[in-house]
C-alpha positions as semicolon CSV with decimal commas, in nm:
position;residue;x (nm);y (nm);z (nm)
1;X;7,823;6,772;11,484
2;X;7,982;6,774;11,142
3;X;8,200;7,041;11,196
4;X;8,331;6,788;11,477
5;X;8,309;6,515;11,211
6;X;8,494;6,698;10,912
7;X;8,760;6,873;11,172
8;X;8,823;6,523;11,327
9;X;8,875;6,355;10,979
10;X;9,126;6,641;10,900
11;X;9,375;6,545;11,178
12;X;9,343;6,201;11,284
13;X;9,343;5,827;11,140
14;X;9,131;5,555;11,280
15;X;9,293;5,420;11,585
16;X;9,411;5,740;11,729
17;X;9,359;5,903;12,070
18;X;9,129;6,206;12,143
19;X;9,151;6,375;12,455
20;X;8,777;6,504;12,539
21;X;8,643;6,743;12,887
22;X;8,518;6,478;13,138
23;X;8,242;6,554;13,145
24;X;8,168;6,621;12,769
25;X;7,854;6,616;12,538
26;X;7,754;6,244;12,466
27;X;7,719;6,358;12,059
28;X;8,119;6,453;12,064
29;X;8,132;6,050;12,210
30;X;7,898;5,928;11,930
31;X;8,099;6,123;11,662
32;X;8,442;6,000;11,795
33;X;8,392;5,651;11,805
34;X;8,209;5,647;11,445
35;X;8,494;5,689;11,336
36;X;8,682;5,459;11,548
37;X;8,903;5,650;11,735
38;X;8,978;5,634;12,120
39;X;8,919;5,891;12,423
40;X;9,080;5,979;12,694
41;X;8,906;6,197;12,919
42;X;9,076;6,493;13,065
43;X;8,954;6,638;13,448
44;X;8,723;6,933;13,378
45;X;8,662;7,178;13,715
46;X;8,358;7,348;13,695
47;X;8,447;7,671;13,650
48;X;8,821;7,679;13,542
49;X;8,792;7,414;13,277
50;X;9,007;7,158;13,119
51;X;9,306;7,081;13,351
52;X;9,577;7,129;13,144
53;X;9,834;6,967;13,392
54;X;9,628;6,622;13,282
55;X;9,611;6,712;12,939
56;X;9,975;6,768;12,887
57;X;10,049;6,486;13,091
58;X;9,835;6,282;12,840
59;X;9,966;6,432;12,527
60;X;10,334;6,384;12,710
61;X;10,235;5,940;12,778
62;X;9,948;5,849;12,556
63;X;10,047;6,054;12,223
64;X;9,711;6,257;12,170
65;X;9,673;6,314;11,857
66;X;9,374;6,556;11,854
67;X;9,193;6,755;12,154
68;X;8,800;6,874;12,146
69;X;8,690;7,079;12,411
70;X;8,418;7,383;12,479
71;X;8,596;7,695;12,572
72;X;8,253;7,937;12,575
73;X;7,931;7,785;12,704
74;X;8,018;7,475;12,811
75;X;7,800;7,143;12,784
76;X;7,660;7,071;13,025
77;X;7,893;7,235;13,313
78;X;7,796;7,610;13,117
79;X;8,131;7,783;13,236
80;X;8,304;8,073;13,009
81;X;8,678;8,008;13,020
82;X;8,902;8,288;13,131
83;X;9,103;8,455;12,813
84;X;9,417;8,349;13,034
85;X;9,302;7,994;13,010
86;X;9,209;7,989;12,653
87;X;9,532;8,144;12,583
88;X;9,738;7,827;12,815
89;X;9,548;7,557;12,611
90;X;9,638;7,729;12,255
91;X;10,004;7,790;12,385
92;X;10,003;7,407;12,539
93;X;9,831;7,246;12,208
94;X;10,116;7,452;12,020
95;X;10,370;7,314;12,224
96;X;10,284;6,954;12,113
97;X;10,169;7,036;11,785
98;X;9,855;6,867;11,922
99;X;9,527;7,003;11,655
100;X;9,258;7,151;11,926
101;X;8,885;7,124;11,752
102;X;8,715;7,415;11,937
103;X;8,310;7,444;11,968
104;X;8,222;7,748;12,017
105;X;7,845;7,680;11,870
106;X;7,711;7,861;12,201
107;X;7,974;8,141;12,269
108;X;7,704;8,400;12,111
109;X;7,479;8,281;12,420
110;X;7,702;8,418;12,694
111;X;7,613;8,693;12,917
112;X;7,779;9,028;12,923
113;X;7,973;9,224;12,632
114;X;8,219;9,197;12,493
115;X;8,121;8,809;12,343
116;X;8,440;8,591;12,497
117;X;8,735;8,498;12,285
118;X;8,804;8,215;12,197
119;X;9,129;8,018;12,167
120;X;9,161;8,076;11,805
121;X;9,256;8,394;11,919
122;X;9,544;8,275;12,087
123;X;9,641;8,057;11,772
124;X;9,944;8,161;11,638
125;X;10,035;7,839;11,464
126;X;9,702;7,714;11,259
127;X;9,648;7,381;11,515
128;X;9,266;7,534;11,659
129;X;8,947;7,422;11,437
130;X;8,748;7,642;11,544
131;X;8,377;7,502;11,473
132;X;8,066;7,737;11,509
133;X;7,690;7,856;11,392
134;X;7,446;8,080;11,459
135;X;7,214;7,878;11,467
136;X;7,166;7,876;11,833
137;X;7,090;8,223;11,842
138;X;6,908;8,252;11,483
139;X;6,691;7,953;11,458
140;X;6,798;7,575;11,557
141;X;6,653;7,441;11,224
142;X;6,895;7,620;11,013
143;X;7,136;7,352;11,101
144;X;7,390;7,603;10,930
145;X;7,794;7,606;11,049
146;X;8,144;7,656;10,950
147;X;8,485;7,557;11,064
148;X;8,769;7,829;11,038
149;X;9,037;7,511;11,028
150;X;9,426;7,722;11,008
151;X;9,670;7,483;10,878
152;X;9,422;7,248;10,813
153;X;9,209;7,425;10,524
154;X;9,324;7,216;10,227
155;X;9,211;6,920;10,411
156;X;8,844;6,955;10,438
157;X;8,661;6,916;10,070
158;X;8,411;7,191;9,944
């Protein structure tokens, strides 16, 4: 949750929209509104994920400033988003120069090699924050994670 926190206080002012997966963990909720910014929830299918129709037509009307979403793993819907749909939303956020904050805390859980990409892999212009641990698969009391933040580096303290 404070890779969420930090990534979020990188890109966005107080005030500003989020678009979020509906449905999406309640914690992301908690986080975004402690620091008083607004959601918009974006239709998330099942299996295919985020639809990206609705979240450029948000971005396009409601001037998103920031997108979180699950690509690997998701909470609580558990789907593994197809490389060609990771590789839409990074092309789509790029389009906008919209930041996407990725968690990818549980990709190390999914079945099957190899372990899924994520859409980092498809950024080509430094707008994903891609937030992860292993502590899922380690221990859950190491409470131990990192954000590999592109463009954004120089904005989070050390």
């Amino acid at each position: 949750m404070e890779a969420l926190n930090l990534s979020l206080r990188a890109v966005v002012q107080p005030g500003d929209l989020v678009a979020v997966e509906s449905p999406t963990p309640f914690m992301f909720l908690r986080v975004i509104q402690s620091l008083g910014l607004r959601v918009i929830e974006i239709p998330t299918h099942h299996r295919t994920g985020m639809d990206l129709n609705a979240l450029e037509d948000a971005i396009r009307q409601h001037k998103v400033k920031a997108c979180v979403c699950i690509t690997n793993c998701h909470n609580p819907l558990g789907y593994v988003l197809s490389d060609e749909h990771k590789q839409s939303l990074a092309e789509l956020v790029a389009k906008y120069q919209v930041p996407l904050i990725e968690d990818d805390v549980s990709g190390d859980l999914a079945a099957g090699e190899p372990r899924p990409k994520t859409a980092k892999s498809f950024d080509r212009q430094g707008l994903v924050l891609l937030c992860s641990s292993f502590s899922k698969t380690l221990g859950a009391g190491l409470r131990v994670g990192w954000v590999h933040a592109g463009r954004f580096r120089s904005r989070f303290s050390v």
